[in-house]
LOBA-969900 format. One record per residue: x, y, z of N, C-alpha, C in turn. Coordinates in steps of 0.001 Angstrom, whole numbers, padded with zeros to 6 digits, always signed. Layout:
! residues N
XYZXYZXYZ ...
END
This chain:
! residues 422
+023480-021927+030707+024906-021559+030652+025204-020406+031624 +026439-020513+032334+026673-019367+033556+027344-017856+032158 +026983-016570+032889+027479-015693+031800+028653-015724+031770 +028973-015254+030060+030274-015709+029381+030711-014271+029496 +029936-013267+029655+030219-011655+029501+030285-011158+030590 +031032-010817+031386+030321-009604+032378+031911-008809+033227 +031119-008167+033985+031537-006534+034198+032764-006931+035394 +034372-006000+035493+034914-006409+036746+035356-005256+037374 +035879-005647+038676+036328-004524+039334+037848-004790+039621 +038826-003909+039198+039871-004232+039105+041399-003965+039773 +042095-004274+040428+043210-004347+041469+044073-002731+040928 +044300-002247+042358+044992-001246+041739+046701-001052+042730 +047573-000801+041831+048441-000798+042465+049281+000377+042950 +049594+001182+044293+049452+002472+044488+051506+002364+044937 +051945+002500+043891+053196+002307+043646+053672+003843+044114 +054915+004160+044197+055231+005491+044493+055697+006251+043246 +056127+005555+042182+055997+006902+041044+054857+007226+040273 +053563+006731+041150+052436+006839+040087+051871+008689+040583 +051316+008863+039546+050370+009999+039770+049469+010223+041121 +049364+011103+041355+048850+011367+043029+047239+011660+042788 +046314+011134+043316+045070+011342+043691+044304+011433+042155 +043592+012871+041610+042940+012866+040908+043814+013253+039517 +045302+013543+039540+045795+013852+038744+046381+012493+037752 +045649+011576+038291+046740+010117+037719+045120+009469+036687 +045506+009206+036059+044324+008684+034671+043580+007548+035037 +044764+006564+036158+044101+005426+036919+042893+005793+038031 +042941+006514+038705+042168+007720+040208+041164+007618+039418 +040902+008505+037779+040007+009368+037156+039012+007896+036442 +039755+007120+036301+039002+005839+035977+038485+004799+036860 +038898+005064+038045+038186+004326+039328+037319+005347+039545 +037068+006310+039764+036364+007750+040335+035202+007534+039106 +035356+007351+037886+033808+007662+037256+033235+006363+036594 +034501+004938+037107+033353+003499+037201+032774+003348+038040 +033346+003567+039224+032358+003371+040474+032453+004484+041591 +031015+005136+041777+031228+006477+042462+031344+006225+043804 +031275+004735+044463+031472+004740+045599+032785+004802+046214 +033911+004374+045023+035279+004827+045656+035272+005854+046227 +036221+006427+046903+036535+007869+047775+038673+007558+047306 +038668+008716+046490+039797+008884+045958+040699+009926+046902 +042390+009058+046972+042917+010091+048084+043673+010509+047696 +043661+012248+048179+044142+012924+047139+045571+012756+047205 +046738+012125+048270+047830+012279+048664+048225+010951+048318 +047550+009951+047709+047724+008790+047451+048390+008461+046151 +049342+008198+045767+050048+007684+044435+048605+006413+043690 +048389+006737+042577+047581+005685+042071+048171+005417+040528 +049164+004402+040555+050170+004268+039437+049873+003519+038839 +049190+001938+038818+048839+001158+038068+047314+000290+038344 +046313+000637+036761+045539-000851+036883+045870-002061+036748 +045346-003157+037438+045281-003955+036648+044544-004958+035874 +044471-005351+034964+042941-006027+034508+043218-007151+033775 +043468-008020+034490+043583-009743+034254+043151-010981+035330 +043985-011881+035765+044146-012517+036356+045008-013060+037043 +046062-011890+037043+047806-012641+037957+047518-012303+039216 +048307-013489+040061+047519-013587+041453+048279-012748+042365 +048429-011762+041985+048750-010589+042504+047833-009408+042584 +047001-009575+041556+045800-008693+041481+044494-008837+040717 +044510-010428+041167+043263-010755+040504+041897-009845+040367 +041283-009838+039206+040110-008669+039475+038930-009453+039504 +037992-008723+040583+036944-009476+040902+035613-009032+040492 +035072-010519+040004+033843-010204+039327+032389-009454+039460 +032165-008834+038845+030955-007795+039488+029545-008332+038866 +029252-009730+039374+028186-010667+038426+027694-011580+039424 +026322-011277+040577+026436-011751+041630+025430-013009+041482 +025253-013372+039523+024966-014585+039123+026067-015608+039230 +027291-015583+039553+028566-016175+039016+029043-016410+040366 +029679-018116+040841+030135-018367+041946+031266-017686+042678 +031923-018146+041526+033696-017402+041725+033482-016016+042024 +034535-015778+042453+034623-014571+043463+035558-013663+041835 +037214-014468+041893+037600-013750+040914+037918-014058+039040 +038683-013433+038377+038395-013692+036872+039766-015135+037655 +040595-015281+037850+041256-016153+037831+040678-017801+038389 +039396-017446+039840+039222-018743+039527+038289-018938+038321 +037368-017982+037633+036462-018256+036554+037142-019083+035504 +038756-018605+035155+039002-019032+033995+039832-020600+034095 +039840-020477+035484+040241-022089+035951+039058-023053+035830 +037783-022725+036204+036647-023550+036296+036268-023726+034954 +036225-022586+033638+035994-022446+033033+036797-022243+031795 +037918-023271+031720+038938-022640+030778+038714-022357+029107 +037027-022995+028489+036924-023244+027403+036531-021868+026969 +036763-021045+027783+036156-019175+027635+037477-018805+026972 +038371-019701+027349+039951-018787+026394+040083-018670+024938 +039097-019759+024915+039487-019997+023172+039930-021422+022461 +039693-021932+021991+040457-023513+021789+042381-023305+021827 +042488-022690+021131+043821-022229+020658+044647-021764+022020 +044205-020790+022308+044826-019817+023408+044764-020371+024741 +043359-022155+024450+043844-022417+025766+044849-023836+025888 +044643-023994+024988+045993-025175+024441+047942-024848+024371 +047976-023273+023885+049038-022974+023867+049368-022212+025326 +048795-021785+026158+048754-021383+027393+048207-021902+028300 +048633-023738+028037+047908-024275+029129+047180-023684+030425 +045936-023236+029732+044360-023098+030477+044620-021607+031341 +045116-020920+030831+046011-019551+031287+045933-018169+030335 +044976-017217+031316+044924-015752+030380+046319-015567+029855 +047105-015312+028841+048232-015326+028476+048459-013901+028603 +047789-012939+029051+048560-011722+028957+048254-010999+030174 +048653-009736+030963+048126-009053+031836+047814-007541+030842 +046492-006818+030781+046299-005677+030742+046448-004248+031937 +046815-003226+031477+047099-002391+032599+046597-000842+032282 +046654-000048+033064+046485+001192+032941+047528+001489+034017 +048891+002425+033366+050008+003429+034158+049558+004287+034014 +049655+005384+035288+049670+007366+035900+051112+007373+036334 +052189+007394+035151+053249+007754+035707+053866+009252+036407 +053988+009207+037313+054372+010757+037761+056634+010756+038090 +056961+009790+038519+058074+010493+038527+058967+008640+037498 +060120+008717+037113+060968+007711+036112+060693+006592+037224 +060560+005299+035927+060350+003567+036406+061997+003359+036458 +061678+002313+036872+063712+002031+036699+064376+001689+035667 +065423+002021+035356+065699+001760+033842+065891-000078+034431 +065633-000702+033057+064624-002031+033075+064971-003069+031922 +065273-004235+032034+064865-004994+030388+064065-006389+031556 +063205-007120+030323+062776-007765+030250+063407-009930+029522 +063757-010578+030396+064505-011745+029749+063671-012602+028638 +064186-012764+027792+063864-013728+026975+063423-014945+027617 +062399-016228+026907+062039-017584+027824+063504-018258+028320 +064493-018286+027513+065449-019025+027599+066239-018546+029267 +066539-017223+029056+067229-016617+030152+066310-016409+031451 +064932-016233+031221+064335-015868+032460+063607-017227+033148 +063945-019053+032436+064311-020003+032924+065182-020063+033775 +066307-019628+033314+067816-019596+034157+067732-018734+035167 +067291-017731+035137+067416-016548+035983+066470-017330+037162 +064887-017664+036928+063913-018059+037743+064780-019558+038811 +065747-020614+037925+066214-021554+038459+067018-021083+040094 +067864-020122+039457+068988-019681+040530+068371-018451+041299 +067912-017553+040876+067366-016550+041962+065679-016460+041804 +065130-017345+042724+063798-017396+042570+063099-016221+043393 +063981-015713+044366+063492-014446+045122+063403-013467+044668 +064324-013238+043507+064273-012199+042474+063577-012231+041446 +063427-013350+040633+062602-013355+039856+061885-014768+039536 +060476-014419+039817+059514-015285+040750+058858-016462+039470 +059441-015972+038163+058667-016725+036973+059419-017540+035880 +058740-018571+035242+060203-018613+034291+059712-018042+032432 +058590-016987+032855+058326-016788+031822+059153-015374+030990 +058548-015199+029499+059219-014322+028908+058122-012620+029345 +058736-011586+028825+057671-010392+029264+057402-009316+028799 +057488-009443+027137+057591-008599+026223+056382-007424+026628 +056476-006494+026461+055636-005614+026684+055007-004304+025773 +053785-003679+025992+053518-002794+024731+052777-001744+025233 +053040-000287+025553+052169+000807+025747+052229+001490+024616 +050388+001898+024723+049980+002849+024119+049584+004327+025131 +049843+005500+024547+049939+006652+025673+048327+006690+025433 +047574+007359+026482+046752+008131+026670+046571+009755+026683 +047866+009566+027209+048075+011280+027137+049651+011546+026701 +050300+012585+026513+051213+012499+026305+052668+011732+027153 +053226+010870+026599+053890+009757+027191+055660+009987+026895 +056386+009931+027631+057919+009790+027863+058296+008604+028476 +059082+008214+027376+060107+007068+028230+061314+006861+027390 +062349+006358+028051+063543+005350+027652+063534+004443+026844 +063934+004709+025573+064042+003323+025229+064875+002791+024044 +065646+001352+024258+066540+001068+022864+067723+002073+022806 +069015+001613+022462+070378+002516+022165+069929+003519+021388 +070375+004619+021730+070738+005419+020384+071741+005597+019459 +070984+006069+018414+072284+006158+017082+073595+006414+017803 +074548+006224+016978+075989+005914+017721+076732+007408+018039 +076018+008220+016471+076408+009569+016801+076067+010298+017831 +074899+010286+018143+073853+010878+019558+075505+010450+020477 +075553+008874+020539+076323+008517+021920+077564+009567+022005 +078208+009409+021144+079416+010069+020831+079621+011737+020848 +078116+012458+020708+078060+013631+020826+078005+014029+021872 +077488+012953+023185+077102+013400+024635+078844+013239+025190 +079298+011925+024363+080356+011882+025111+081715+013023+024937 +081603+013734+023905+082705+014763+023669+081989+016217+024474 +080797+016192+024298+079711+017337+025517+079824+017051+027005 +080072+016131+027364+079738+015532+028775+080892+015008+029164 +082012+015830+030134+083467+015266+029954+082723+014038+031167 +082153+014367+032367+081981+013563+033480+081740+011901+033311 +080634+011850+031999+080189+011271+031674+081638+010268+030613 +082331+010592+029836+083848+010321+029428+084652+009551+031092 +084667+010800+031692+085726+009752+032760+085185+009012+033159 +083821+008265+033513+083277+007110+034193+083401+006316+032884 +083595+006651+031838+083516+005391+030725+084999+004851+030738 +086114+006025+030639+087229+006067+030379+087871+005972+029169 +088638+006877+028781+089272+007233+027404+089714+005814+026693 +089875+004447+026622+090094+003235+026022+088382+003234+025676 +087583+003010+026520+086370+002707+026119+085686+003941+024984 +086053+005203+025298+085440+006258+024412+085752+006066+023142 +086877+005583+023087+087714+005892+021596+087442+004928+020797 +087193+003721+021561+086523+002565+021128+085344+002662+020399 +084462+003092+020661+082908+004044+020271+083323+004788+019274 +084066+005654+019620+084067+006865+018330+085074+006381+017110 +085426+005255+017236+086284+004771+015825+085720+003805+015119 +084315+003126+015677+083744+002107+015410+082890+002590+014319 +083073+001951+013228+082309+002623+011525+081033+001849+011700 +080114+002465+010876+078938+001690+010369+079162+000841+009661 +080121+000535+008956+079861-000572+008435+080116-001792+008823 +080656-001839+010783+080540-002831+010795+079964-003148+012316 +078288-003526+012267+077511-003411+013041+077714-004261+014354 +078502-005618+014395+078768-006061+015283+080216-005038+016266 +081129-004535+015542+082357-003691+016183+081296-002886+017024 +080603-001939+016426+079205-000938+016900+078913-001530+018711 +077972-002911+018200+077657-003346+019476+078194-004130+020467 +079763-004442+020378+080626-004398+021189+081235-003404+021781 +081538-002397+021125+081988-001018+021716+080635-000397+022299 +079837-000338+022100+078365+000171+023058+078433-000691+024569 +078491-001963+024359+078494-003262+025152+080006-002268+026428 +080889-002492+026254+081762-002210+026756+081517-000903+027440 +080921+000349+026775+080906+001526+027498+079802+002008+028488 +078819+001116+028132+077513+001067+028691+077983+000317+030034 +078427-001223+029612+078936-001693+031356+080229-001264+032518 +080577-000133+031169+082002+000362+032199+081052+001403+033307 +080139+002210+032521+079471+003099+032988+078552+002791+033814 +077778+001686+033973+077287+000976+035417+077898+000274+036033 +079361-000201+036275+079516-000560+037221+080418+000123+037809 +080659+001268+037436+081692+002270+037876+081588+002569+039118 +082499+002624+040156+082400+002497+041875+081608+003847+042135 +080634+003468+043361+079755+004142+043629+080291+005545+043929 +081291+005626+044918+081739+007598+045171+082132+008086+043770 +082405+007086+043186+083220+008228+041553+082296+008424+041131 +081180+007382+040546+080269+007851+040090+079039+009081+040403 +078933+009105+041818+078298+010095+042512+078908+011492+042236 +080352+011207+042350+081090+012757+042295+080661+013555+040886 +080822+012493+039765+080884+013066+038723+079481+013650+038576 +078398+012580+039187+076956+013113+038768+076787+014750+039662 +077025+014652+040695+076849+016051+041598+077801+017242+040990 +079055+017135+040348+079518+018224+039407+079226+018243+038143 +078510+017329+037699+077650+017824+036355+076499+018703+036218 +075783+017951+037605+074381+018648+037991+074297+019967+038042 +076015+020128+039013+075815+021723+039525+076167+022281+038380 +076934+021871+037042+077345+022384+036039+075981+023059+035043 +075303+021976+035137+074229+022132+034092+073503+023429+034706 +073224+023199+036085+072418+024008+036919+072867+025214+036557 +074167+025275+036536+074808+027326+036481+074605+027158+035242 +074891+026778+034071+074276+026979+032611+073175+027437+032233 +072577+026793+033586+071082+026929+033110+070469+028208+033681 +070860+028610+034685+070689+029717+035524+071274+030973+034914 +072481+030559+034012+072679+031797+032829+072081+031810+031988 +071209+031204+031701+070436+031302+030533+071197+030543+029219 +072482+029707+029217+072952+029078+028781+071763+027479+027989 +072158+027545+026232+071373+026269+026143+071862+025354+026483 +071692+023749+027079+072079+022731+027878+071709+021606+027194 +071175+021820+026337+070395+020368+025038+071793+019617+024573 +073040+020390+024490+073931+019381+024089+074624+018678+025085 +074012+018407+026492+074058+017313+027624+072749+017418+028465 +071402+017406+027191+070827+016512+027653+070042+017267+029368 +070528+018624+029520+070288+019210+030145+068968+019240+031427 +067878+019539+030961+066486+019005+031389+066287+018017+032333 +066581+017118+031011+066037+014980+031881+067275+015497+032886 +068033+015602+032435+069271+015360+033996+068977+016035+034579 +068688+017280+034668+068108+017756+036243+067281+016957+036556 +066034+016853+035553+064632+016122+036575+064749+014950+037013 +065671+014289+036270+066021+012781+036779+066996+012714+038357 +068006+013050+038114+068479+013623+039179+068012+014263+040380 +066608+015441+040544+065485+015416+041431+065044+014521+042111 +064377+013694+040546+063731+012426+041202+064446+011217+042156 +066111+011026+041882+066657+009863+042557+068194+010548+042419 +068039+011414+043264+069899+012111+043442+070597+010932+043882 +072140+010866+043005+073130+010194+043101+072890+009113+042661 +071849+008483+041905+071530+007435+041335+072261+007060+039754 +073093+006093+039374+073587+006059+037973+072383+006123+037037 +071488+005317+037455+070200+005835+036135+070290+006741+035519 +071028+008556+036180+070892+009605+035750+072224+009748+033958 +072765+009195+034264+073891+008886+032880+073063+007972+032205 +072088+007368+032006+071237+006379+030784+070984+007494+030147 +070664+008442+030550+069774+009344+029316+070787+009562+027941 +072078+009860+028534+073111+009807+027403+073314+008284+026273 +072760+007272+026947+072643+005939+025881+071166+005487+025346 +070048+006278+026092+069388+005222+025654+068359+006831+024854 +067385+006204+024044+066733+007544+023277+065730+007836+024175 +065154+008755+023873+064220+009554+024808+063010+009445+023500 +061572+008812+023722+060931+008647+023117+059375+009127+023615 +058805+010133+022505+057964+010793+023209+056449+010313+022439 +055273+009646+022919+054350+009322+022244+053167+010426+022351 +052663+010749+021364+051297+011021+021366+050216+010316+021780 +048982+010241+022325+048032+009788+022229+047796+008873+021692 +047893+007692+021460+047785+006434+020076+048756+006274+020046 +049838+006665+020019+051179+006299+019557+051634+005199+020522 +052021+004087+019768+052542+002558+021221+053713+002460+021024 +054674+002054+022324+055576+001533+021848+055812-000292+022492 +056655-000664+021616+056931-002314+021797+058019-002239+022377 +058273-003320+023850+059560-003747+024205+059979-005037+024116 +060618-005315+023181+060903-007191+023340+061648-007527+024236 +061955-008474+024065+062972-009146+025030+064341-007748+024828 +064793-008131+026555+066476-007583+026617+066323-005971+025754 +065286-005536+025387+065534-003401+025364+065350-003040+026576 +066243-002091+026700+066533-001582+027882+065215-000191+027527 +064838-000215+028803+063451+001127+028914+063232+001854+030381 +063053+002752+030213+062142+003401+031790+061251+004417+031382 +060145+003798+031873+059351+005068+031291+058993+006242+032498 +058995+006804+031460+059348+008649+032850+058572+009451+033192 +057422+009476+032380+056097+010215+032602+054868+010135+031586 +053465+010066+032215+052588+010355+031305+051516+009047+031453 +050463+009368+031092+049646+007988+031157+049491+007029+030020 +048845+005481+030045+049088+005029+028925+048796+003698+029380 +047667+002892+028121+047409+001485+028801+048883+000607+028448 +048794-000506+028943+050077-001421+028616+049580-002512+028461 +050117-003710+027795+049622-005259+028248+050928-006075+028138 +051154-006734+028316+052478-007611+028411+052127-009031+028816 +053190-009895+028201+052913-011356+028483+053008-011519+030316 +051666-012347+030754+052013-012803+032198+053315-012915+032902 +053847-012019+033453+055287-012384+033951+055916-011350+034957 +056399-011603+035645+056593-010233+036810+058551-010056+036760 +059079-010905+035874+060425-010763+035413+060852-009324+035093 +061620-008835+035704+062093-007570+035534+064063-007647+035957 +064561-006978+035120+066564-007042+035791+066539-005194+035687 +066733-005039+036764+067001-003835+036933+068229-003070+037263 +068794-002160+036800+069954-001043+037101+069598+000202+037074 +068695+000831+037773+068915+002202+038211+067698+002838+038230 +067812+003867+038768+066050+005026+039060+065268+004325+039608 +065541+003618+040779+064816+002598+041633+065712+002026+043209 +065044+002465+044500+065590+001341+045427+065693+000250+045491 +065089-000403+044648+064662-002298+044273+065972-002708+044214 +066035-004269+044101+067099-005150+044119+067943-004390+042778 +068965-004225+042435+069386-004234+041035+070344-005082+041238 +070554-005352+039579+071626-006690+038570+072408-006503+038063 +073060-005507+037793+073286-005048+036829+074257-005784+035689 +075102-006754+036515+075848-007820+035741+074994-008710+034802 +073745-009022+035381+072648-009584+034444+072434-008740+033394 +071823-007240+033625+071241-006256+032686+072463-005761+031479 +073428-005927+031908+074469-005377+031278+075304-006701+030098 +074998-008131+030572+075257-009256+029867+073949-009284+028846 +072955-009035+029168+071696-009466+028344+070963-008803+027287 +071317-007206+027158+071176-006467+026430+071219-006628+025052 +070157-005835+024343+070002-005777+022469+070785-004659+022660 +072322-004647+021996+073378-003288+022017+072906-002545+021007 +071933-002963+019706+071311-002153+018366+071207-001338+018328 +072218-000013+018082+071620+001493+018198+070525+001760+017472 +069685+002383+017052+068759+002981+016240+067551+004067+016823 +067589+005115+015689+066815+005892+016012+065441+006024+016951 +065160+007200+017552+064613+006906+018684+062607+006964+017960 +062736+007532+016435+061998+007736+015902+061205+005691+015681 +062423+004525+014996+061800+003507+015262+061423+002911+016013 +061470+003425+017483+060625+002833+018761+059361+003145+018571 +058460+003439+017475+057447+003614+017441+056260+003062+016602 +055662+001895+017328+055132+001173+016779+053796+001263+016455 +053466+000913+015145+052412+001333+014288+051046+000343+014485 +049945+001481+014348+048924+000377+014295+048144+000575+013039 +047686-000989+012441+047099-001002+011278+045237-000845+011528 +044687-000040+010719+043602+000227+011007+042275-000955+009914 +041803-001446+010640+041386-002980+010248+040270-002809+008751 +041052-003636+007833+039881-003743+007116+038121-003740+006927 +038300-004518+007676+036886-004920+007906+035860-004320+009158 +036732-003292+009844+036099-002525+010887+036510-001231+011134 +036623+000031+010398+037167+001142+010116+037287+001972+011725 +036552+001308+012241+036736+001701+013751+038084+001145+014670 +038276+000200+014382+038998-000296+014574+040836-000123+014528 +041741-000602+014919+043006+000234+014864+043818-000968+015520 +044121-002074+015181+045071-003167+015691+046800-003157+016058 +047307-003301+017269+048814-003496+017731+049033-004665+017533 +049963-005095+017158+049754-006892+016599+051505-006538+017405 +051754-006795+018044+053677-006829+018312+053790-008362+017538 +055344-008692+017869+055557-009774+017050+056028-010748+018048 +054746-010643+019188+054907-012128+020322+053576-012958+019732 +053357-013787+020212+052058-014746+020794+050990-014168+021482 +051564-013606+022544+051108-013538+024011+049902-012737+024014 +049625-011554+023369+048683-010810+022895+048966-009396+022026 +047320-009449+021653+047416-008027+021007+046490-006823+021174 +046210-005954+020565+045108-004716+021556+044828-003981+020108 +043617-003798+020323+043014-002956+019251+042300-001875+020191 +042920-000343+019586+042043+000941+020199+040781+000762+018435 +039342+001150+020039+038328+001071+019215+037817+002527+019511 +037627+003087+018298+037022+004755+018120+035645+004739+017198 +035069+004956+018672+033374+004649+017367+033102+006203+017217 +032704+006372+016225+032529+008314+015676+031132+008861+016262 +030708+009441+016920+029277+010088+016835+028094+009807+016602 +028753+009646+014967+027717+009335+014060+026925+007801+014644 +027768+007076+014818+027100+005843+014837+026632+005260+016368 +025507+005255+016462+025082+004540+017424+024674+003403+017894 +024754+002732+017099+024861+000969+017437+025781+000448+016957 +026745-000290+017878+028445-000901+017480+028225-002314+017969 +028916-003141+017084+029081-004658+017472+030470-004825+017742 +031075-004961+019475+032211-005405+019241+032282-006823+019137 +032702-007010+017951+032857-008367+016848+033661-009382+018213 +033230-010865+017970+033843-011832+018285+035135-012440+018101 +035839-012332+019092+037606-013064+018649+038016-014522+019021 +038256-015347+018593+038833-016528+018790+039714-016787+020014 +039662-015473+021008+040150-015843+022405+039868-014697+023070 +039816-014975+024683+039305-013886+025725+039784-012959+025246 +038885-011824+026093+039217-010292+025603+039067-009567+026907 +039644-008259+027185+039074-007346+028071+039062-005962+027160 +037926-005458+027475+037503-004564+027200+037839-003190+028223 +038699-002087+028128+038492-001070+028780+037768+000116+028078 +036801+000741+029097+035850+002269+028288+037283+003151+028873 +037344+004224+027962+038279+005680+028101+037145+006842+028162 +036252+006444+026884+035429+007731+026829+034116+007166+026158 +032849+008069+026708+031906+007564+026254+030938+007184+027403 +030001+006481+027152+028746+005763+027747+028064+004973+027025 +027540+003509+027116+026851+002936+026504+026068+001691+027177 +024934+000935+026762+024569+000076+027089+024636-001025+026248 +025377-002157+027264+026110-003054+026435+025047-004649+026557 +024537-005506+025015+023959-006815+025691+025094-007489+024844 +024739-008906+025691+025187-010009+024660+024552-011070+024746 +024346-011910+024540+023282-013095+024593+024145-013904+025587 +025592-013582+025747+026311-014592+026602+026352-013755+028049 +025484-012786+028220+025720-011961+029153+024383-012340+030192 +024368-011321+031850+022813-012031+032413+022335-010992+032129 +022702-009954+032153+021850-008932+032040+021939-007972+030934 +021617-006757+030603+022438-005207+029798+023579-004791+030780 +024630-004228+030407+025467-003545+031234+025783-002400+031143 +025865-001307+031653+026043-000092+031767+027579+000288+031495 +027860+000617+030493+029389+000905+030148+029818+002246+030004 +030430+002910+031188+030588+003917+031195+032663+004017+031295 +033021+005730+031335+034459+005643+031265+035109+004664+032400 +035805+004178+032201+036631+003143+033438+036018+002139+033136 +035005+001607+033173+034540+000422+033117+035441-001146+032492 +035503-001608+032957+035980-003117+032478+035344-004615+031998 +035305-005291+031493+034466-005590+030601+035208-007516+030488 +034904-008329+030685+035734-009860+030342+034629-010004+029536 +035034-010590+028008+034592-011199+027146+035026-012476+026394 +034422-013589+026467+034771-014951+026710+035208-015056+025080 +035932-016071+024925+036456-016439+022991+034821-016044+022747 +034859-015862+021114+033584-016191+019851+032588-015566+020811 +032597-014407+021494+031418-014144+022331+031150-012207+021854 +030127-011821+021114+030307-010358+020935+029279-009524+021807 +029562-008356+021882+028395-007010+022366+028176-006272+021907 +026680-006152+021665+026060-004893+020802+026176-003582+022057 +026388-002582+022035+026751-000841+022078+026179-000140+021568 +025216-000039+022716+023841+001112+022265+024552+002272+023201 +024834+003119+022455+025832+004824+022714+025151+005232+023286 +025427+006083+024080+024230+006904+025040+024963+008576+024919 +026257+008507+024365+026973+009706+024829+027102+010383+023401 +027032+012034+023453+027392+012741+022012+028067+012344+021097 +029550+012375+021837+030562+012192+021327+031223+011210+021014 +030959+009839+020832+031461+008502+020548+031831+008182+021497 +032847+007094+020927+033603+006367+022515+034981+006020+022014 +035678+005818+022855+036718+005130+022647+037170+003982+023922 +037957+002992+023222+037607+001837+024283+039256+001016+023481 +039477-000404+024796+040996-000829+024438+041083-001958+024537 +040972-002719+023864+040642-004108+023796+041799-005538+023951 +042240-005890+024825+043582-006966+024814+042660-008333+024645 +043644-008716+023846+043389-010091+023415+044590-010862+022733 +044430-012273+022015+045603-012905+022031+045154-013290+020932 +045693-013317+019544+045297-013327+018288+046810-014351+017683 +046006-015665+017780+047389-016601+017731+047055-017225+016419 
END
């Protein structure tokens, strides 16, 4: 049998808001898997990637094995997916894994549902190259900021009586609309959001600019008096504004919540939530799909007639963007993200000290394995050799296929496992 286990080297994508040289989590994980990289220090290193989309296929480090990368392996070899996973994803890794070093805001962003990102793929195939869906899920590594989901209605309404600039690009019919709309009746809610949100991106480019450059300078002298500025949001709008002057992105911060993760802490984007994430490192995995509708904190194509029709208007706290992981019965090490797609799921694995021989258990469909921390020597009977598993390291593990983890390091390990648990 050709090995079902073994080690890869993986595509990196040196985007311009990623983290620069050794300061980006991606750099620090190429730099201590393989010491022959030469890391540059002036170089943005913003995203891994560790799958098989043929954009960055990762190539196999198993010079028993023909194929060059995991994508043709899992073509030659599709019965490594799993029975299940390769039946419902006709013969197709169903997810991409990643590692982000965000250093300056992604573009504010949603993701189409299958239905819409059919339609979208039919008519603008230059724009968006797939007709799949692209739900997505980070967990931070380090401390993590981003955009995401409406906020409570009051938040909206508080920026808008704080923030006159932000009022005249909506305009007094649309404000009043918002601020008379009761809870109790949740559809009025997300029509009046609907309405003020698209008055406010498509508002003509000089007005909108004007207002952002006399807010800026507003906040700026506030701030320079020593004035507090938290009741517009003060901060993000300068730094956002830094990052992409005169850009409307800089007015999202007033609609959408500002969500801050800890370490472990993930968040889920389904279909149509609007997100940008703004800083901090953090693995991700998301269904195969390069579908993105964009409006703002970005030179890229934007839609905004798309982004602004397609939207979940749901206000809610910025506290429920934060999605929980259940820590597994049957493997106390263990810590499962289950979102509520198909496409996949990720378990952070924390082996303690104490224990020095770990079985990562067998799953009913491919897996990748990323090391964060730690050292170990890894066999499997489906493997050719032992493998040396150190931080960065990457790892393809075929369906029903496990590895024993002989620890080599003090302090345990921790490691991130994507897979598709259908």
């Amino acid at each position: 049998f050709p090995p079902a286990v073994f080690p890869l080297s993986c595509a990196v994508q040196n985007y311009s808001w990623g983290k620069v040289g050794l300061e980006s989590e991606v750099a620090k994980l190429l730099a201590s898997s393989d010491p022959l990289v030469q890391i540059q220090p002036d170089q943005p290193y913003a995203e891994l990637w560790m799958g098989a989309h043929p954009r960055g296929d990762a190539v196999i480090r198993d010079n028993r094995i023909p194929q060059k990368t995991l994508g043709q392996w899992i073509a030659d070899n599709p019965a490594c997916l799993g029975a299940k996973v390769k039946d419902a994803f006709q013969g197709r890794l169903p997810f991409l894994f990643k590692v982000l070093s965000v250093n300056t805001a992604l573009s504010i962003q949603a993701h189409p549902n299958k239905e819409l990102a059919a339609k979208l793929h039919a008519q603008f195939p230059e724009h968006y190259p797939d007709a799949n869906h692209k739900p997505e899920m980070a967990i931070a590594l380090t401390p993590f900021e981003g955009l995401c989901g409406f906020r409570p209605v009051e938040e909206i309404v508080s920026f808008l009586q704080a923030v006159p600039e932000l009022r005249a690009l909506i305009g007094e019919v649309a404000a009043e609309q918002l601020e008379r709309s009761g809870s109790d009746d949740p559809r009025g809610v997300s029509a009046a959001l609907r309405v003020c949100f698209t008055r406010l991106m498509k508002s003509e480019k000089k007005f909108f600019v004007d207002q952002l450059n006399m807010l800026v300078r507003r906040i700026s002298q506030e701030a320079v008096e020593g004035k507090d500025t938290s009741g517009s949001n003060g901060d993000l709008l300068l730094r956002l504004h830094s990052q992409y002057p005169g850009d409307i992105g800089c007015f999202t911060i007033y609609f959408l919540n500002l969500v801050r993760l800890e370490p472990g802490e993930a968040m889920f984007l389904g279909a149509n939530e609007p997100h940008a994430y703004l800083h901090g490192d953090c693995v991700e995995c998301m269904a195969c799909s390069d579908n993105t509708v964009r409006a703002g904190l970005t030179p890229k194509f934007i839609d905004v007639l798309t982004l602004c029709e397609m939207l979940n208007y749901t206000p809610a706290p910025s506290s429920s963007k934060i999605f929980p992981a259940t820590q597994s019965q049957l493997d106390p090490s263990v810590y499962l993200y289950d979102p509520p797609v198909p496409d996949f799921a990720i378990m952070r694995i924390e082996i303690p000290p104490s224990i020095k021989l770990y079985l990562v258990s067998a799953v009913d469909s491919a897996s990748i394995l990323l090391v964060i921390q730690g050292t170990a020597t890894g066999t499997s009977t489906a493997a050719a050799s032992e493998m040396t598993l150190r931080r960065g390291s990457v790892l393809f593990i075929s369906a029903n296929e496990s590895i024993s983890l002989h620890l080599s390091s003090p302090d345990g390990m921790l490691l991130f496992r994507a897979c598709c648990l259908l």
